[in-house]
Structure formats: C-alpha cells, structure tokens
N, C-alpha and C positions, 0 to 999 in steps of 0.2 A: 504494500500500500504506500502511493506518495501523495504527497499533496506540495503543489508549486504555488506559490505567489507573488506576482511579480511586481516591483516596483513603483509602479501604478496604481494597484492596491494600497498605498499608504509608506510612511517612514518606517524606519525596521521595527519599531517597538509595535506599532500597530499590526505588520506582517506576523507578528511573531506572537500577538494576542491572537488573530483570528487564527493562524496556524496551530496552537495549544488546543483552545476551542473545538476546532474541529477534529484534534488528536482524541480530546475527551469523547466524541460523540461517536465517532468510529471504535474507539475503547469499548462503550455501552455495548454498541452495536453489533463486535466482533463475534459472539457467539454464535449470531441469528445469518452472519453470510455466510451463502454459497462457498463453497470452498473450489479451489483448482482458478480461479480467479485474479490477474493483476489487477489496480487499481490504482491510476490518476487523480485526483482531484484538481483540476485547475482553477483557484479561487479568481473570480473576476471582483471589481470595486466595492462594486455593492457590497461586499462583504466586510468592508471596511467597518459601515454602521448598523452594522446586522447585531442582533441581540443573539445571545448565548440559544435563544431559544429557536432565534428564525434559523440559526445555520442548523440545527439539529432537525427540524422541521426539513429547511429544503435538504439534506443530506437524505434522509431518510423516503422523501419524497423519490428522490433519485433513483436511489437505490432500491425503491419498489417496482418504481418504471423499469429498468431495466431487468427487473426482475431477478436480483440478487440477496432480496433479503427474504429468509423462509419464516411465514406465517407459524411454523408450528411450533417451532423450538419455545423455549419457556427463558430465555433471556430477555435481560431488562430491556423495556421502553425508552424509545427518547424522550426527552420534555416535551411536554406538551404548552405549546403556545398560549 
C-alpha cells in the first residue's frame, strides 16, 4: 500500500497530516481488504481541508467501488461522518 502527495496538496506538515490520517484509516481498514492486491493512493488538494472523517469516508467509499473491501469480515468501521 502507498499513498503519494504531492506538493500541491499543501507544505510538508500539512502533506504529512493528511498522509498519517489516511495511514490510520487504511490501519482500520486492513482486515476487511481483498488480499493479493497493490494499492496507490494519490491524494489530490482537496484533501488538504478534509476532516479526519471525510478522508475515511471517501477512502472507504473507494475502496467499495472498486470492490476491494469485503462486506463480511467483522473488522472495525471507518468513522462515520
């Protein structure tokens, strides 16, 4: 699993909060993915102002779309918005 952020996204302290942030929510998360799986994460700007809650939201939203997170396992939830 990576996650990129680049420059644009903000000063390094900012890159480096939402990068953390989204460490956490993939943490949560890791039980429930698909295995046999890379994963990118390219954060764009938006995520500069994004709250703890919206990156775990849209993360998780993603990762439904693509259909890499399994419904049935009994690992923890992300925050709910």
């Amino acid at each position: 699993m990576g996650i990129t952020v680049s420059r644009r996204v903000g000063a390094s302290v900012v890159r480096n909060r939402v990068k953390r942030r989204l460490r956490e929510v993939l943490r949560l998360l890791y039980p429930r993915l698909c295995r046999g799986w890379d994963l990118v994460l390219v954060v764009r700007p938006a995520a500069a102002e994004a709250t703890y809650q919206d990156l775990a939201a849209a993360a998780h939203s993603l990762l439904r779309r693509a259909d890499l997170v399994s419904t049935t396992a009994h690992g923890p939830q992300p925050a709910s918005a």
